[in-house]
C-alpha positions as CSV (number, residue, x, y, z in Angstrom):
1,X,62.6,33.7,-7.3
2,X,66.4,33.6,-8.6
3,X,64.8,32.2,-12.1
4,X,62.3,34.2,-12.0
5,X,64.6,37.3,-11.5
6,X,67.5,36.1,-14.1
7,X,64.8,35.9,-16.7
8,X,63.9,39.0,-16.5
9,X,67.1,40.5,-16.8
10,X,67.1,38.4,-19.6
11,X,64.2,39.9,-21.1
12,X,65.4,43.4,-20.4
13,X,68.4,42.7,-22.2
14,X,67.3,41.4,-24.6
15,X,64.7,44.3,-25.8
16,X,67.4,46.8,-25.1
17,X,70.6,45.8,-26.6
18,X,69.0,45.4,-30.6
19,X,67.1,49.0,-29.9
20,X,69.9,50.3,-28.5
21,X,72.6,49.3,-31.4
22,X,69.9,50.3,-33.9
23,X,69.5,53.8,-32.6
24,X,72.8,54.6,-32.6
25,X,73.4,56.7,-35.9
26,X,77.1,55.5,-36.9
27,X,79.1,56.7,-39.8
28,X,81.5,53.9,-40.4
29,X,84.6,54.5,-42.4
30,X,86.0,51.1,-43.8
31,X,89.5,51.8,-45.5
32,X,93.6,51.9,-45.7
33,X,95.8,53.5,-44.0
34,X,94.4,57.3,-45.9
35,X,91.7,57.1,-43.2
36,X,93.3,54.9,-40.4
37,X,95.9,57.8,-40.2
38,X,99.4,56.5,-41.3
39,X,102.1,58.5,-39.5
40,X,99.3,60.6,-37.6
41,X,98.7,60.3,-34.1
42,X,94.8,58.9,-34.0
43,X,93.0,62.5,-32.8
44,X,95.1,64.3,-36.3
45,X,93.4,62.0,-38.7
46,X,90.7,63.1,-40.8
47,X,87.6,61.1,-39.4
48,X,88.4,62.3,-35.8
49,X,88.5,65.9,-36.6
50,X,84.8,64.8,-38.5
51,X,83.6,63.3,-35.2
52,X,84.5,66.3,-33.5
53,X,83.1,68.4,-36.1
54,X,79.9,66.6,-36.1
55,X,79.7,66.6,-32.5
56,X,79.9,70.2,-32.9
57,X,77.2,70.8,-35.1
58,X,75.0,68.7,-32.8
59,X,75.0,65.9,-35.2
60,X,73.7,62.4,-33.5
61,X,75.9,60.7,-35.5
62,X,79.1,58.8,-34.2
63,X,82.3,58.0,-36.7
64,X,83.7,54.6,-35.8
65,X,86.7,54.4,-38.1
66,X,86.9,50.5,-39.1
67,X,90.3,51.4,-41.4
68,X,93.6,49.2,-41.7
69,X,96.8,50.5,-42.9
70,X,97.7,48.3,-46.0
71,X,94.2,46.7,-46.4
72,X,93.6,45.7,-50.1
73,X,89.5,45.3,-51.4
74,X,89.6,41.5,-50.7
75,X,90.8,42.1,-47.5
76,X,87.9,44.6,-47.2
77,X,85.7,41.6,-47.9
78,X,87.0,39.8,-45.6
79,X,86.4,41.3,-42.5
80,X,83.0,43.8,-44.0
81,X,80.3,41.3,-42.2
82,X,82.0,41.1,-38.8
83,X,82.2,45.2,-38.9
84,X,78.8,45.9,-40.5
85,X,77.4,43.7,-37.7
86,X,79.1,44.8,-34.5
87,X,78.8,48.9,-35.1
88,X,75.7,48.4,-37.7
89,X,76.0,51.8,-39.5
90,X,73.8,53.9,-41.1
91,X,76.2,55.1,-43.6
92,X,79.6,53.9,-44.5
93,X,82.3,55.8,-46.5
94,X,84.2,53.2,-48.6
95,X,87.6,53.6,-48.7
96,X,89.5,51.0,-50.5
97,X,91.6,49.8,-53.4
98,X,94.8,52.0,-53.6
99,X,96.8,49.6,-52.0
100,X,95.6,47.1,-54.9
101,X,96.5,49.8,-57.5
102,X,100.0,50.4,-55.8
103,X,100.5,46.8,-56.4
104,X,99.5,45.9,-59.5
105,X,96.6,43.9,-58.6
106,X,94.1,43.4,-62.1
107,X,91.3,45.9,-62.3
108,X,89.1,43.5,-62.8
109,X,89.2,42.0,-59.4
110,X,89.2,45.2,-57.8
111,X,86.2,46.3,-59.5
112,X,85.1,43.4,-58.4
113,X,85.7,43.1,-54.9
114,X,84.0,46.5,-54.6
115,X,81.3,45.7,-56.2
116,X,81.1,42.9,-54.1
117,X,81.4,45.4,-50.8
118,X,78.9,47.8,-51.7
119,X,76.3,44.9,-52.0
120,X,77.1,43.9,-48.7
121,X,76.5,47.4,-47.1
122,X,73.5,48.0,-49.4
123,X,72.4,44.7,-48.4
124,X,72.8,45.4,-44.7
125,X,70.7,48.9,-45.3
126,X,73.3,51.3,-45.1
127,X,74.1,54.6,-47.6
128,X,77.2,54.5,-49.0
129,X,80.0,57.1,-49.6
130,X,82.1,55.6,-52.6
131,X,85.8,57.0,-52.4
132,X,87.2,57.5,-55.6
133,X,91.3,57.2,-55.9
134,X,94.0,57.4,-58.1
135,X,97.5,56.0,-59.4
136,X,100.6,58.3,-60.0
137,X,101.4,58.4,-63.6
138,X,104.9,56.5,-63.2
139,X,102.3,53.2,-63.3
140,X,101.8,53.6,-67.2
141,X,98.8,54.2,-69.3
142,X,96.0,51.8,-69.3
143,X,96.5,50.7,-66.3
144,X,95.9,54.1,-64.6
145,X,92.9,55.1,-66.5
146,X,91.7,51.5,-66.3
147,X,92.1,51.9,-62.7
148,X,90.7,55.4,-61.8
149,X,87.6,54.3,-64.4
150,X,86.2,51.4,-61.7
151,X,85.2,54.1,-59.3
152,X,82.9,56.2,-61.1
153,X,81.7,52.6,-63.3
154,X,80.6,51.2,-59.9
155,X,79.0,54.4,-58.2
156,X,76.2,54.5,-61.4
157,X,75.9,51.0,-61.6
158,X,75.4,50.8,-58.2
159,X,73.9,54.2,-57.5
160,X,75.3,54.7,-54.5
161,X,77.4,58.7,-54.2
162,X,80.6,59.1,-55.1
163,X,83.8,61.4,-54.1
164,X,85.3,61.2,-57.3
165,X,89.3,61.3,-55.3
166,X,89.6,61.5,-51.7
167,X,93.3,63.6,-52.1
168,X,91.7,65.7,-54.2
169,X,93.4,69.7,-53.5
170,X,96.2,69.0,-51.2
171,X,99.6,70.5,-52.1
172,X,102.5,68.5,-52.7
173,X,104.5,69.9,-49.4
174,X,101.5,68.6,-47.4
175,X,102.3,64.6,-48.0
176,X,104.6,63.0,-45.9
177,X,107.6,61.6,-47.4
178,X,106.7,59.0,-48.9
179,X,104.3,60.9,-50.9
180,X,101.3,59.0,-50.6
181,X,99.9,59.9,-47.1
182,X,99.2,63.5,-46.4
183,X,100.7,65.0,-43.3
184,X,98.4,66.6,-40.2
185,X,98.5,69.8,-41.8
186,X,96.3,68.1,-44.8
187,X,93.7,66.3,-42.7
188,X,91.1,69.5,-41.9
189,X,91.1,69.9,-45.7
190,X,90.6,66.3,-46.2
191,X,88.0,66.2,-43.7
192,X,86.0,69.2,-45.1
193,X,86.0,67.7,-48.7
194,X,84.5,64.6,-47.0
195,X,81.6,66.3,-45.0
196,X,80.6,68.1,-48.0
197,X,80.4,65.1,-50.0
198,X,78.6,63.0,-47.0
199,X,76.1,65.9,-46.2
200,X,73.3,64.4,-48.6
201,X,73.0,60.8,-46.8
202,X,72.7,62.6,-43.5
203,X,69.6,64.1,-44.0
């Protein structure tokens, strides 16, 4: 009767937990520390206030923000299969590559470690939200335009949508001092600017 009993609850388990993690409709943003929320505390950052904003539209969908400050587009790759399995997202936003920029990394191996990552979540069945970013100019010409080229390169090649730059419209007072992250008082702008751009692949 024991057997008999733990199989079952087997069974159960087993038909509820792949329905289950399938139903859930999760938004997964995958990037650096411009999404985990550098300097922020976690409820200012600008895929919180889009979960709560969701939430209150009624949206079903959940944000589970996958982002670590300083990651780099091969680091992306490196942890993309273990996150697209666990939280198995509809859609992700893509968020990477400025920390590679920042450091001089070759645009060629950043192109192609995102190409690399947008296979991955295509492959796994998911819409993606392409975040485009840029250097500051003190970084010299090619290597800037070189750089901000990959992003719009990979969205047609790829066809998946693209934001052409994430900071796109906030002020200068509204980074933090180091002048890379934008402070809270940037993140509901931030976060409007990515809705907008994410409304298509939630229909």
């Amino acid at each position: 009767m024991r057997i008999l009993s733990l199989k079952f609850i087997l069974l159960i388990a087993a038909l509820w937990l792949p329905f289950d993690a399938h139903a859930a409709k999760n938004i997964l943003v995958f990037g650096d520390s411009l999404s985990a929320g550098y300097g922020l505390a976690a409820e200012e950052s600008w895929p919180s206030l889009l979960q709560k904003e969701l939430k209150r539209k009624g949206s079903a969908y959940r944000v589970v923000n996958a982002s670590i400050s300083g990651e780099t587009t091969l680091g992306g790759r490196q942890r993309i299969d273990k996150a697209l399995q666990q939280h198995r997202p509809a859609v992700v936003i893509l968020e990477l590559g400025a920390n590679d920029g920042l450091r001089g990394f070759g645009t060629a191996d950043i192109e192609a470690n995102l190409d690399e990552l947008i296979k991955d979540i295509k492959q796994a069945r998911a819409r993606v939200l392409l975040m485009g970013m840029r250097l500051p100019p003190n970084y010299g010409e090619p290597y800037v335009t070189q750089f901000q080229n990959i992003y719009p390169r990979l969205a047609e090649k790829r066809r998946v949508r693209l934001m052409p730059f994430l900071l796109e419209g906030i002020p200068p007072e509204q980074f933090q001092a180091d002048n890379l992250h934008p402070t809270a008082e940037a993140q509901p702008l931030l976060m409007k600017n990515v809705l907008e751009e994410l409304k298509p692949l939630l229909r």
